[in-house]
C-alpha beads as a LAMMPS data file, in Angstrom:
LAMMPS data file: protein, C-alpha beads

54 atoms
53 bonds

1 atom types
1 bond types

-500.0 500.0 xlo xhi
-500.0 500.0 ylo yhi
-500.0 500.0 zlo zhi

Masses

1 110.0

Atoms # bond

1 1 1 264.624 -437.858 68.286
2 1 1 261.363 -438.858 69.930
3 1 1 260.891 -438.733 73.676
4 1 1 257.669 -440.818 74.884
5 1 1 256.365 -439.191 78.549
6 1 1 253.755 -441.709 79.621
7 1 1 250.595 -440.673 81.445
8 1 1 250.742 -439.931 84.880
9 1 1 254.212 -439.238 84.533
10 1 1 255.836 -436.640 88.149
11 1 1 257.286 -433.435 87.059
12 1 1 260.590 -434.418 87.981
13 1 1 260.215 -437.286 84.988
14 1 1 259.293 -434.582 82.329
15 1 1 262.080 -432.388 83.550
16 1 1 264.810 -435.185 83.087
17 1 1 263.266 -435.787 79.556
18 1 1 263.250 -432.425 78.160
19 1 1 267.056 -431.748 79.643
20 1 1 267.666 -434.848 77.676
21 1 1 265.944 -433.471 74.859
22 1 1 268.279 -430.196 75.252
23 1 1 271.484 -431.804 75.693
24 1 1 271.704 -433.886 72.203
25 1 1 270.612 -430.377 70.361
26 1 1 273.210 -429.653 67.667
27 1 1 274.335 -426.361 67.119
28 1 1 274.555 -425.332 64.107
29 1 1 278.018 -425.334 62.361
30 1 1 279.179 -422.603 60.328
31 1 1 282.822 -425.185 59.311
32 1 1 281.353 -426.127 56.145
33 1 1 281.026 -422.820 54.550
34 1 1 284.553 -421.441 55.896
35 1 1 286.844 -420.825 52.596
36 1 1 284.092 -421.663 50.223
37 1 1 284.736 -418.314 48.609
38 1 1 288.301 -417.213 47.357
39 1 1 288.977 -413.612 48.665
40 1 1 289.427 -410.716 46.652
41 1 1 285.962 -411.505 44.664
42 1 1 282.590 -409.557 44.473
43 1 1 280.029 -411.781 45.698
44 1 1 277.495 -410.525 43.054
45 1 1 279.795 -410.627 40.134
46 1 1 280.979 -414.590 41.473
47 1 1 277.173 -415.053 41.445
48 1 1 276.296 -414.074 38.255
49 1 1 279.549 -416.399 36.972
50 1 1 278.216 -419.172 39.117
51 1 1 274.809 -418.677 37.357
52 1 1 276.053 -417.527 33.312
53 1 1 273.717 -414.487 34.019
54 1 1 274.996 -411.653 32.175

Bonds

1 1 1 2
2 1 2 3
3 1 3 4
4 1 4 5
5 1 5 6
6 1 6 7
7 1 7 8
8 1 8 9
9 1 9 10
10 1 10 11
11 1 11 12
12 1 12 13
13 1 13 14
14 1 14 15
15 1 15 16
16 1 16 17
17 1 17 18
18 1 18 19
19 1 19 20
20 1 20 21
21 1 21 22
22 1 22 23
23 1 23 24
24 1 24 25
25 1 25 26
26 1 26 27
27 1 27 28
28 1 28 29
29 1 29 30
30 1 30 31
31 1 31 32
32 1 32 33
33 1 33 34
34 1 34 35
35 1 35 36
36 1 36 37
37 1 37 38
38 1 38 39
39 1 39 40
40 1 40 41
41 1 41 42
42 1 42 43
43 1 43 44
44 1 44 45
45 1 45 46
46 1 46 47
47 1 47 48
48 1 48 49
49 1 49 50
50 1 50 51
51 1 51 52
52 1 52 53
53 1 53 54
């Protein structure tokens, strides 16, 4: 996202455009990587399946 400040813009004006700038952040989310792994396995043996390293 790209915020133009013009010049000679008050300090009230860059305030307002930098809490814009804060509020449409996304924070991360972790959702996608919930249950990607079945329990009960070793991560580094799953790895080395994953990868046909032996």
């Amino acid at each position: 996202m790209i915020i133009t400040i013009k010049k000679g813009a008050s300090q009230t004006d860059i305030e307002m455009a930098l809490s814009q700038l804060e509020k449409r952040k996304r924070k991360p989310s972790l959702k996608k990587y919930f249950g990607s792994l079945k329990r009960g396995l070793d991560g580094l043996k799953y790895q080395k399946e994953i990868r046909r390293e032996n």
